[in-house]
Steps between C-alpha positions, in 0.01 A plus 500: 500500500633866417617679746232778673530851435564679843232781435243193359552332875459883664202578276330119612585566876303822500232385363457204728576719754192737347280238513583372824488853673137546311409158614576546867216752509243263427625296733471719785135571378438160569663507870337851572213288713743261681462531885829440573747718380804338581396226239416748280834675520666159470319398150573804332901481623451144360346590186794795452789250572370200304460666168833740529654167608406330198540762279895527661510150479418424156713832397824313685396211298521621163810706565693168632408288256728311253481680172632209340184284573075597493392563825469213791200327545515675826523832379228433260301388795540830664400711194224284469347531847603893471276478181266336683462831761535768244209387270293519785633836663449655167141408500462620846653814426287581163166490728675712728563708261146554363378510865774759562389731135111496699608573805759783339151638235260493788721717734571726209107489416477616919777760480310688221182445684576645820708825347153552347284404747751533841412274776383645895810309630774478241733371689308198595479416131712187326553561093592220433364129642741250652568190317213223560606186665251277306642639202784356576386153580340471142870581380629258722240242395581628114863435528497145648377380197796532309746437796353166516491448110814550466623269801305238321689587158831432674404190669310345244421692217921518360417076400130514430576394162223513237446321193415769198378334223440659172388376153596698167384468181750562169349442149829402379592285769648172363234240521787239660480782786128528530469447922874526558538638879815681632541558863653862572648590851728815530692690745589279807735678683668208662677734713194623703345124587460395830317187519583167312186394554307780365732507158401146454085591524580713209792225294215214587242740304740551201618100472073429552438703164655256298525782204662402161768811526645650820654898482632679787469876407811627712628614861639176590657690821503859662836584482747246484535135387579295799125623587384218293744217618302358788166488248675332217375123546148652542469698235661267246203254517318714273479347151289475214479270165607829300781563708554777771570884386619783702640885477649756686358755760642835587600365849667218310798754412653554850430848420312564894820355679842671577770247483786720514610890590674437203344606184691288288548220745115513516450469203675191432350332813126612359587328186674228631175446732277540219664223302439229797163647488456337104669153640193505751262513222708207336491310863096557511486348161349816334600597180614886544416739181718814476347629177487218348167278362513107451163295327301243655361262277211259520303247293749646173385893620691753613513829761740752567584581866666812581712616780662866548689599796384736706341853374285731716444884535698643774719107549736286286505554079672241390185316358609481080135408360629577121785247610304271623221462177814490312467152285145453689252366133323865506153268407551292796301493805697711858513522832726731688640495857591856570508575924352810463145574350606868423712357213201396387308835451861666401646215224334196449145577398623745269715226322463463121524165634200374632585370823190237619520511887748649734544377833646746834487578818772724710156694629407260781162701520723712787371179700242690591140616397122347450403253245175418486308329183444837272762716708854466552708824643817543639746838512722324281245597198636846571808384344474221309130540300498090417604413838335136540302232286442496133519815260371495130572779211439415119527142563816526673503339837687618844504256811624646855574265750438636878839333615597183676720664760459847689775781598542752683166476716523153656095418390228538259170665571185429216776443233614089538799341374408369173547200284377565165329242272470565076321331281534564117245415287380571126249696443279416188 
């Protein structure tokens, strides 16, 4: 992981500290009643050291960590859980807020009032209202909503895998291909699992598919390669008839780890590490593309299957599509790997060539948002506009897997790990 701007970390801490600070006032509008004041006084101290604590805690954490290498589970742990209290917080803090502009309008509204109309005892008059305890309670009530969801997301939710099955129609399809399936599962970020036994719920649901074709759509690890090393034997059960096909990610480039102070020396370590990251590939048995297309053949029929390194707006370029249709039978029927769907909307669609069906991912739906049969959302769409699921323009088809693996927040909340299912079949 790249190293952390000082005035980033400054600009984060003051904002947590915001937050916390606005916070606390709700809080003591919910102790206002308490009897005892002692307690009172105790819970607020508590609520003031806990949250500074973690904040200082997390901060130390960050700034110790090994550059070299993604963040320890641990660590992920912590921003998770610290995730886990600011989604809430800034819930609580928006109704405050609103309760805060009333409060603020109707003592304005009395102000303006009174100068024209003055009271018989001015000084006995309050402008503006204190703040309402029950008010606070619904906030409090609000927030643990999404405290709780997203407890459940890292406890459960990260390997709450989900079969997503999809079937596409192609008019030119080959008819030896008509019902062909291919099993898709992308970004796994090896370096952020933590349980062996919920990787294998989610290997168990790829090996149960029994597809004809198996791709892996890139980010094999997080940062380095030895991320991978203790998952090898599990992850090289996957196979398929057709063979097994995989690409690169951007974190497959040891581009988010510092190996050296060295520039040079770094350099040669990144590369060296990225080299043992293609023998992996090799180990698991997959066959990795670097702009390159092979054919797969069946019943005396043929399809292309492409495979570009990775290109995305704002990461790694080193995707060569041009390269990749080069010798590719411009009348044949193609399917792309390509890690990130905005190479879709930038190159591929555009093609002269017509490129059947591209398959991503990269997006991971930001593990977290609402799907719901007729309504999916997640922030993520902010950035990526085909973000998750299947895309269609001019007969040209785009496929975004929601990710195998998770990183950076240890969890997933409404958006599951996903093991995609395609079928292929020939439209008449």
């Amino acid at each position: 992981m790249k190293h952390y701007p000082f005035v980033t970390l400054l600009i984060v801490i003051a904002i947590a500290v915001l937050i916390d600070l606005y916070t606390y006032q709700g809080v003591r509008a919910l102790t206002q009643k308490w009897t005892s004041k002692r307690k009172r006084q105790v819970m607020l101290r508590a609520y003031l050291v806990f949250n500074i604590g973690l904040l200082i805690t997390l901060c130390i954490g960050f700034l110790a960590m090994d550059k070299s290498r993604a963040p320890s589970i641990g660590l992920m742990r912590l921003l998770g859980f610290f995730f886990a209290m600011l989604v809430p917080k800034l819930i609580f803090c928006i109704l405050l807020i609103l309760e805060d502009t009333y409060r603020l309008l109707k003592g304005i509204f009395h102000y303006l009032y009174h100068r024209i109309s003055p009271p018989h005892n001015p000084e006995g008059v309050i402008y503006f209202p204190g703040r309402r305890r029950f008010v606070s309670q619904i906030a409090l009530g609000l927030a643990s909503i999404p405290f709780l969801a997203i407890i459940e997301g890292m406890v459960k939710g990260k390997y709450d895998y989900r079969v997503h099955r999809e079937t596409i129609f192609f008019p030119d399809l080959p008819e030896a291909f008509d019902g062909f399936t291919i099993t898709q599962v992308s970004d796994i970020h090896s370096g952020s699992f933590d349980s062996m036994e919920g990787v294998m719920r989610g290997v168990n649901m790829v090996n149960a598919q029994k597809s004809d074709l198996f791709v892996f759509t890139g980010d094999l690890v997080n940062t380095v390669s030895t991320e991978i090393i203790p998952w090898l034997d599990i992850f090289k059960t996957f196979r398929a008839p057709y063979g097994q096909y995989s690409i690169l990610g951007n974190h497959d480039y040891g581009k988010y780890g510092r190996f050296d102070k060295d520039e040079v020396k770094n350099e040669e370590l990144r590369l060296a590490d990225h080299e043992k990251l293609k023998k992996h590939h090799e180990t698991l048995g997959y066959n990795l593309m670097l702009n390159e297309h092979t054919v797969i053949e069946k019943d005396g029929q043929k399809i292309s299957l492409l495979g570009v390194e990775n290109w995305g707006l704002g990461f790694e370029t080193r995707g060569d599509l041009q390269k990749t249709l080069q010798g590719v039978d411009p009348n044949s029927f193609k399917i792309l790997l390509s890690h990130d769907p905005s190479h879709w909307d930038a190159q591929v669609k555009q093609d002269k060539q017509h490129i059947h069906l591209t398959l991503s991912g990269h997006t991971h739906g930001m593990q977290f948002g609402i799907e719901i049969p007729g309504f999916k959302w997640s922030p993520i769409q902010m950035r990526y506009p085909k973000w998750a699921g299947l895309y269609q323009e001019g007969g040209k088809y785009l496929y975004v897997n929601r990710g195998f693996g998770f990183l950076g927040f240890p969890g997933r909340v409404g958006i599951w790990p996903e093991v995609t299912v395609l079928t292929l079949k020939r439209s008449v």
